[in-house]
VOVO-591367 format. One line per 8 residues: number of its first residue (from 1); their letters; for each residue x, y, z of C-alpha. Coordinates in steps of 0.05 Angstrom, whole numbers. Example, Ala and Ser with C-alpha at 12.3 -4.5 7.8 and 13.67 -1.06 7.14 Angstrom:
% VOVO-591367
1) as) 246/-90/156  273/-21/143;
END
This chain:
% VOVO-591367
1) xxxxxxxx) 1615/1559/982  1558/1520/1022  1570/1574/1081  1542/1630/1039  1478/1609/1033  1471/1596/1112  1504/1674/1121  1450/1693/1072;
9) xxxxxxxx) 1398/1662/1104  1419/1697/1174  1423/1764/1148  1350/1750/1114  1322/1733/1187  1366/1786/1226  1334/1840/1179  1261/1808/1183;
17) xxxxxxxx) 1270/1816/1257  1290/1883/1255  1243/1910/1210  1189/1873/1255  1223/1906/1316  1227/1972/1290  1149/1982/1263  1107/2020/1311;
25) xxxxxxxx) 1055/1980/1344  990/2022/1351  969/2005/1429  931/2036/1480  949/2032/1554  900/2000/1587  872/2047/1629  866/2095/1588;
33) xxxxxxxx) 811/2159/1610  808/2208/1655  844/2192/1733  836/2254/1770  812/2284/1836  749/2325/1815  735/2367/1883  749/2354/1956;
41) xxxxxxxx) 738/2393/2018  750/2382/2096  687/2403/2137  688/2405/2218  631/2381/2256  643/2377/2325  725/2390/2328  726/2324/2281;
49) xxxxxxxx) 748/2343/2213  718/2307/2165  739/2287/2083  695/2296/2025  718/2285/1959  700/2259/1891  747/2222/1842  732/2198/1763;
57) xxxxxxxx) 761/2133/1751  777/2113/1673  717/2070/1643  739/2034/1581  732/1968/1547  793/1936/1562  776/1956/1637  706/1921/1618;
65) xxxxxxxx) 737/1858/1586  789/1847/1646  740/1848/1703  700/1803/1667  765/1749/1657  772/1753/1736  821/1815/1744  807/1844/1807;
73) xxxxxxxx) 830/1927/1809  854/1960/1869  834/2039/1881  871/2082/1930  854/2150/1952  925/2182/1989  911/2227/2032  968/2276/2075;
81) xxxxxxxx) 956/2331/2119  1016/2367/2124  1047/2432/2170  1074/2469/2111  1147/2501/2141  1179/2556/2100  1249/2537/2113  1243/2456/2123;
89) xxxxxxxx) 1200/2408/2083  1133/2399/2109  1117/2350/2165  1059/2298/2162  1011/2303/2210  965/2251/2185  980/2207/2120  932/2151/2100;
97) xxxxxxxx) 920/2109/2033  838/2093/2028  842/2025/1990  781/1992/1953  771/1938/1903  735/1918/1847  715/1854/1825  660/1825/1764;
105) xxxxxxxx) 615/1763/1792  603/1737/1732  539/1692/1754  496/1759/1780  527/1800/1729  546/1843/1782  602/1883/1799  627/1883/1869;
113) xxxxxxxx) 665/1933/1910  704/1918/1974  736/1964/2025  793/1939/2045  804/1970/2107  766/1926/2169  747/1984/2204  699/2002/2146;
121) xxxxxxxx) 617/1998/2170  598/1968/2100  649/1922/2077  621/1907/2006  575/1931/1958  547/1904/1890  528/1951/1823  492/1939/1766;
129) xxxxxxxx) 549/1969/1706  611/1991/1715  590/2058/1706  561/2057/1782  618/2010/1805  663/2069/1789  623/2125/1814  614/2099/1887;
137) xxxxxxxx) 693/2084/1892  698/2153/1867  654/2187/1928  682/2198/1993  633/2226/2040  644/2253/2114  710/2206/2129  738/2231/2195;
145) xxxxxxxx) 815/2247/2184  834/2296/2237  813/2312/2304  824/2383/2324  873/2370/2382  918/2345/2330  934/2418/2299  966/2479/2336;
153) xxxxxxxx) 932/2533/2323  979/2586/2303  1004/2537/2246  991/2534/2162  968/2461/2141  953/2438/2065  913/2374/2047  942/2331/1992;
161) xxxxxxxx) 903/2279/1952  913/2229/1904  874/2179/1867  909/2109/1836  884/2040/1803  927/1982/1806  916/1912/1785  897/1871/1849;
169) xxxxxxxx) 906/1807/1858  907/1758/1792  878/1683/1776  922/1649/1761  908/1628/1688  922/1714/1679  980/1709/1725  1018/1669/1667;
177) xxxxxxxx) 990/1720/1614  996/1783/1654  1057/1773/1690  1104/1831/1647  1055/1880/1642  1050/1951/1686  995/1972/1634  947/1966/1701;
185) xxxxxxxx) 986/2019/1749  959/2095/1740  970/2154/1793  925/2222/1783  962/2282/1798  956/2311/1870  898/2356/1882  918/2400/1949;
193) xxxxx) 879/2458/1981  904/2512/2051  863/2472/2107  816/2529/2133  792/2527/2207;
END
């Protein structure tokens, strides 16, 4: 007899669980907004073909509250120049990821923005809101991707592009928090255009 009130117990927490398990929970991904390539063009100056492009990033509160704890976000920018074949898939001819970062210094209320490739002329840069932050990661202006000794001429090429946000690097008091979460990983869809010469 004492073994029934144990069994009733268990079934009382199994269905608890359950019905906790089962409920919906109303949550938003955290970057939620618009990720998308807006416009880009290639324009030659001097054989040197040269990127212009601009990308909106998500803006959001949770995006606003992270940076602030110390999450650092990571923005790429893919970018493939391809010979489209009609009977094979197309071969890269140049394929490169432009990767930036964004950080919150929380004692000039400033956020920061890092290239993160050394060859870059200005390394860093510091904004007054997010809003800014977001636009200049956004711009690409006159990057040189292609010279034009690097495309036959008698050939069809397409220009692919891409824009992403990742979570960078974390502190480690988020690490512990964070650590089961892919809430921070977001890919646009590919924006592509016929190169024109």
């Amino acid at each position: 007899m004492r073994a029934r009130p144990a069994y009733n117990l268990l079934t009382l927490l199994l269905a608890a669980l359950l019905a906790v398990g089962a409920t919906p929970v109303a949550r938003s991904d955290a970057l939620d907004g618009v990720l998308e390539v807006r416009s880009a063009y290639v324009n030659i100056d001097q054989g040197v073909f040269q990127l212009f492009a601009r990308v909106q990033y998500p803006v959001n509160d949770d995006i606003r509250a992270a940076l602030k704890d110390g999450l650092k976000l990571t923005f790429e920018l893919d970018m493939v120049v391809s010979h489209e074949r009609r009977f094979w898939m197309d071969a890269d001819v140049f394929n490169y990821t432009l990767k930036r970062e964004l950080t919150y210094h929380a004692v000039s209320d400033r956020y920061i923005t890092r290239e993160l490739d050394p060859r870059s002329p200005n390394p860093q840069h510091n904004y007054a809101t997010l809003e800014e932050a977001l636009e200049a990661l956004g711009t690409v202006d006159a990057m040189p991707i292609l010279v034009s000794s690097q495309l036959a001429e008698n050939r069809e090429y397409r220009v692919s592009l891409r824009a992403g946000v990742r979570r960078g690097q974390l502190p480690d008091t988020l690490r512990v928090l964070l650590f089961w979460t892919d809430d921070w990983h977001r890919e646009s869809e590919w924006f592509s255009w016929s190169l024109q010469r």
